[in-house]
Phi, psi and omega in degrees: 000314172322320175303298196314341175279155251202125159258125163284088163318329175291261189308348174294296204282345190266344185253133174287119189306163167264156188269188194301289139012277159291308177296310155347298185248034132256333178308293182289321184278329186300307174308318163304283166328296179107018187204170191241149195302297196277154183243150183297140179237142203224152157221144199018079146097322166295109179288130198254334171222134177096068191252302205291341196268318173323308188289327171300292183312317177314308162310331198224054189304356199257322195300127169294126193203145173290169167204125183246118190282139157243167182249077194272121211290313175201194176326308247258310185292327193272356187270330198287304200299300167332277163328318184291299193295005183254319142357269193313328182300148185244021177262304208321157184265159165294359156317267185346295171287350180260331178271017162236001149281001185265306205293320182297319159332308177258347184263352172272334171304286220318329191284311189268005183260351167107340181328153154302163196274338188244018169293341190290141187299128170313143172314330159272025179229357192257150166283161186274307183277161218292158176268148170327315193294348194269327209306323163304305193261342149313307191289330196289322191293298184304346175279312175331284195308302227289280174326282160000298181265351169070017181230182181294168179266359185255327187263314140339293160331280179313306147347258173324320179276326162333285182281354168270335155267352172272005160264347147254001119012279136331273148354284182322290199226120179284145182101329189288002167321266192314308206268015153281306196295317191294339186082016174291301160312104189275077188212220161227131181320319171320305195279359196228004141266352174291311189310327174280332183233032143272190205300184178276317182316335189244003164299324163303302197288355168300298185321308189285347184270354154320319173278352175281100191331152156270131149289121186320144155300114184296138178267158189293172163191138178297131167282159219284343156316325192249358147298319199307295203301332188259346180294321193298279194347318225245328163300287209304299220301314276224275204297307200289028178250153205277121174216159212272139188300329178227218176288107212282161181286175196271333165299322191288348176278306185277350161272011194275305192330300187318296193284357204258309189292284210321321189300322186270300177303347167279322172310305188299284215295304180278022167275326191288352167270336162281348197233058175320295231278353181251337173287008127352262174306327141340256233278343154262015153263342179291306183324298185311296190311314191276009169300000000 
């Protein structure tokens, strides 16, 4: 039974590889059991989940393993099921996730819109904004999703154009997929939606300029007067605010500490997840302030 199963690439690229690592220490808990836990999920014959356990049983065949059949209407359902279950996962990096909520965004219009299962257009020939033929039941799916997931109809949107230009991307320089996703690739929704709606012809070389270190950006620094000037403000705001009448106990001073650091380390995280290309120069003005 094991020959007989079938890899879909198209369905392959909706799952985030596992890292080195990680496929590494499933190898070793499989050898161990001597049997693999979770059973391989197939639909005609195709494998829909478990490509990494597969690839493992091909090395080991002795190894014991399940096989659980779905029953799918067509392609674009068995991808919505592969996105939901890629979701539902807590690893993912936000590459990963904004490109396999974008990949769910299309394949359920594409389902509910009536498309042939093999109609879909390649990723340099599908348009980056929603298709016309879609736009009714693309908008009811997109609220649908939104809700589902607890985000915007706009964080969909953004999605969806996300994961249709890093698959042209793709196309252009075969690897960059993964290497967007994994976060190795460093880059902006901006710069890899320019990629998508230039010629098929400038894309490589798009790509590849992607891959060229940046130099840090000389960092900005206050000047020291109007750092001074701003500092006094945030004093006076600081005295005229309601403070305990007499002295605090020593827990209530470190959870005053406590709550001031997790506040600072949430700002450092989200400027630096919105701004990758500054942390350098960041961390090296965070070094300059504790001198």
């Amino acid at each position: 039974m094991l020959k007989k199963l079938k890899i879909d690439h198209e369905f392959q690229s909706k799952i985030p590889p596992l890292t080195f690592h990680e496929r590494n220490q499933l190898e070793t808990n499989i050898l161990e059991e001597g049997r693999i836990l979770h059973p391989l999920i197939v639909w005609n014959g195709i494998i829909v989940d478990g490509h990494t356990r597969y690839a493992i049983l091909r090395q080991h065949p002795e190894i014991q393993y399940t096989i659980l059949e779905k029953d799918f209407a067509n392609r674009h359902e068995a991808i919505i099921w592969i996105c939901k279950n890629q979701l539902g996962r807590r690893n993912l990096t936000p590459e990963q996730r904004n490109y396999v909520l974008g990949k769910q965004y299309e394949a359920e219009k594409l389902s509910r819109g009536g498309a042939h299962p093999r109609s879909v257009a390649p990723p340099s020939e599908a348009p980056i904004a929603q298709n016309e033929q879609l736009k009714g039941t693309g908008s009811a799916t997109c609220d649908r999703i939104a809700a589902e997931y607890g985000v915007s109809r706009s964080t969909v949107l953004r999605a969806e154009t996300f994961a249709k230009s890093v698959d042209v991307a793709e196309e252009a320089v075969p690897g960059t997929r993964q290497a967007i996703l994994s976060g190795k690739l460093k880059t902006t929704d901006k710069a890899i939606s320019a990629i998508a709606k230039a010629p098929q012809e400038e894309r490589p070389a798009l790509v590849q300029q992607l891959y060229q270190p940046k130099p840090d950006k000389p960092m900005r620094r206050t000047p020291k007067g109007a750092a001074a000037a701003q500092y006094k403000a945030i004093e006076e705001i600081s005295a005229k605010m309601e403070q305990p009448a007499g002295p605090l106990e020593q827990s209530d001073i470190l959870a005053e500490l406590e709550d001031a650091l997790r506040l600072m380390i949430s700002r450092w995280n989200t400027c630096l997840a919105h701004n990758p290309d500054h942390r350098s120069a960041c961390q090296a003005g965070i070094r300059r302030l504790a001198e």
